[in-house]
N, C-alpha and C positions, 0 to 999 in steps of 0.2 A: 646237970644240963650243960652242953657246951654254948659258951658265948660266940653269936653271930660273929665268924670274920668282917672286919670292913671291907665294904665295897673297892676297887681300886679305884682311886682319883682320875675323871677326864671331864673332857671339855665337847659339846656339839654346839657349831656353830652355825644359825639357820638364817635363812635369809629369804625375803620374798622379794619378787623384781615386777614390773610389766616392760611386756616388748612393744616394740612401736612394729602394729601390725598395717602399717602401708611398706615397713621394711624389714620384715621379716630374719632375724640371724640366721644362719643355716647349722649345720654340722660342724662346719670348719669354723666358726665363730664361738659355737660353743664351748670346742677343744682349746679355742684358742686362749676365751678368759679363762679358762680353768689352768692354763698355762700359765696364765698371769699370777695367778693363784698358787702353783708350784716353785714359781722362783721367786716369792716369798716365804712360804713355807719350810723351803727347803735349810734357807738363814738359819731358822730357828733348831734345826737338827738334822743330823747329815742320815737318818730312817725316813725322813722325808725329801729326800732327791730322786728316788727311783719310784715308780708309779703304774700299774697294767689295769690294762679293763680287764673286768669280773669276768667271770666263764661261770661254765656249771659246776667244772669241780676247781677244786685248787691248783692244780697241774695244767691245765687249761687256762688259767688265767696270766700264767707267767708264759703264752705265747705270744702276746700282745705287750708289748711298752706302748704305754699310750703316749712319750715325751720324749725326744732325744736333744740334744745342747740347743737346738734350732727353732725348735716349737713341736706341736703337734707330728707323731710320725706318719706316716704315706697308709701303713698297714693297720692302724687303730683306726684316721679316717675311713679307710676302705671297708672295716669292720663292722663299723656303725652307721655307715652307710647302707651297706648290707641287711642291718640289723632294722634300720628304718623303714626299710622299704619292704620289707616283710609285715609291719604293722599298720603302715597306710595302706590304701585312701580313707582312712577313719578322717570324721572331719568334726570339732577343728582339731588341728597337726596337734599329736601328743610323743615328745621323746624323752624317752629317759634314760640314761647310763651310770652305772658307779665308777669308780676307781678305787686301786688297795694299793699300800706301798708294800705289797709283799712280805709283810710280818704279821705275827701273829701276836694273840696275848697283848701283855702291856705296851706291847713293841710297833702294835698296831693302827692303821690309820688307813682312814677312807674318805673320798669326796664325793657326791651326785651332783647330777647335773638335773633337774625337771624339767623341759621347756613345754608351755604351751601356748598356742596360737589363738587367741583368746581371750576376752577381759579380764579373765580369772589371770590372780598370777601365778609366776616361775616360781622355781624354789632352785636354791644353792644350799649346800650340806656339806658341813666337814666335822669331822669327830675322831678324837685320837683319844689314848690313856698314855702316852707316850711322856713319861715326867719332865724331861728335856723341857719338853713344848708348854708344860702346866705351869707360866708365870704371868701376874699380870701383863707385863710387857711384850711378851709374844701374842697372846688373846687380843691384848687391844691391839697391837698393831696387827693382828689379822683381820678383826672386825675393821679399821681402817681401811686396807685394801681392798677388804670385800666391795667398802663402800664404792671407793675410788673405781674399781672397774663396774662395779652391777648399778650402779646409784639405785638402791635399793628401798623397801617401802619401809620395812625395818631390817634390823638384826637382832639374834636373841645368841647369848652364849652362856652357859652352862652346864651341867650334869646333866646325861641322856635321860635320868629318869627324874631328872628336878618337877616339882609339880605347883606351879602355880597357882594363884587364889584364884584366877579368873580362866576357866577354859574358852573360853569364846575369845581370848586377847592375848598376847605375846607376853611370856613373863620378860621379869628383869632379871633375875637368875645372880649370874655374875658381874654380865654388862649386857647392857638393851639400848641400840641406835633407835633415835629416831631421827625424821628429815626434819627436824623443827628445834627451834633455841630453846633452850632448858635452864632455870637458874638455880642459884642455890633456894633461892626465897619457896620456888615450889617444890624443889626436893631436899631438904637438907638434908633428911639422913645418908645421902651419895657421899661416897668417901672421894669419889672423884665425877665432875664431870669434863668433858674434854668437847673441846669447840670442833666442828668438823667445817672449815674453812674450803670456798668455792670461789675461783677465782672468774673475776666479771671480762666482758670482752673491752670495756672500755678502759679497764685497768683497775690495778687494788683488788679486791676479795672481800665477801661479805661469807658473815654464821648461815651455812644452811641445815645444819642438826649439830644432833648432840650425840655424846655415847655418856649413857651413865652407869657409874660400875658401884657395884653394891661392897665391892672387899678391892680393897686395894694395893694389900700387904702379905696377901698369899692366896694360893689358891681354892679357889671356892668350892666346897665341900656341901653336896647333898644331906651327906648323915650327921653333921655338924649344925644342932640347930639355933646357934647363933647366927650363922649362916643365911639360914633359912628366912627366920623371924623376922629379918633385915630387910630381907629382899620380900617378904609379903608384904610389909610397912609399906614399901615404897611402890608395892603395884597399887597398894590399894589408896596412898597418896595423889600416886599418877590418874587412876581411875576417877576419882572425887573431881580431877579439877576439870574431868576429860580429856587428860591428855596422853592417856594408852587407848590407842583404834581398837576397834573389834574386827575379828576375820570378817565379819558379814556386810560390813560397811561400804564395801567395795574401793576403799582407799587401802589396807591392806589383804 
């Protein structure tokens, strides 16, 4: 009998948001964090600088750059634009677009954008196998940024087919943001947690979440079930004391 290859190592990083529906983002706001999102990305590996919206086949999608040194290009707005207006007046506003950095296999990486206009939240998506990218230090500082632009309800990062204890709530995976102070007293098994600092208008900065990371020292492995065992300890820690939301809660 042949032994299963391992799966190749990556990372999906999800994130849920609400819009402020008195002001609605539009198209060109969406391109735009996702922009923001690319000229960090890109730091952590030079397969993540070039970027196209999805088509139907492969050859179709490298007619579109969605980015040039400037921001968002004229022709991927004009695209999605296009592409929008063919799905509305559904009401309330639902869009949605991917991005691919034009590689494939391990070399591969993609972003989504969900938005929708409505209590329900947005969703942001990123996900590579791309080994460059697979260090703690690039994860958490993407999970950062994500924060910094989406101020988001949570963030979850780990393996696309990681599977949680609890389906109805956000595992911890690798590392799991939430908007809220976290210590060691109520997680100790966190090999890290890291403060996510917000700064006040009157001055100085106050803790307004946490990111807690289940491995700290390499990268987090689904078929690795030390891994694993770690990161269900700690949902189901977090759970007991109430401090992982359910999707249904309407907070996230």
């Amino acid at each position: 009998m042949k032994t299963k290859a391992p799966r190749p190592l990556d990372v999906s990083i999800n994130a849920q948001f609400k819009v402020d529906l008195e002001n609605p983002p539009t198209i060109e706001d969406d391109l735009a964090h996702l922009f923001l999102l690319r000229q960090h990305v890109r730091k952590c590996s030079p397969k993540l600088e070039e970027w196209f919206l999805t088509g139907e086949t492969k050859e179709e999608a490298f007619h579109y750059a969605a980015f040039d040194d400037k921001g968002p290009t004229t022709a991927a707005t004009a695209v999605l634009r296009e592409r929008t207006r063919s799905t509305e007046p559904s009401s309330p506003i639902v869009r949605s677009f991917s991005l691919w950095n034009g590689e494939s296999g391990e070399e591969g990486a993609s972003m989504q954008s969900l938005y929708r206009q409505a209590k329900e939240p947005s969703f942001i998506y990123f996900n590579t196998r791309l080994s460059g990218f697979l260090s703690y230090a690039n994860v958490l500082s993407t999970v950062l940024q994500i924060v910094q632009i989406w101020k988001p309800l949570f963030v979850t990062a780990g393996p696309y087919f990681y599977d949680p204890v609890f389906k109805d709530r956000p595992g911890v995976a690798w590392m799991l943001y939430l908007p809220r102070v976290i210590t060691v007293q109520q997680i100790p098994e966190a090999r890290a947690l890291v403060p996510v600092m917000e700064k006040l208008a009157k001055g100085g900065e106050v803790q307004s979440g946490t990111v807690i990371a289940s491995i700290a020292d390499e990268a987090f492995s689904n078929e690795n079930p030390e891994h694993v065992r770690l990161a269900h300890a700690m949902e189901i820690r977090l759970a007991d004391q109430d401090l992982l939301p359910r999707y249904a809660d309407g907070n996230v």
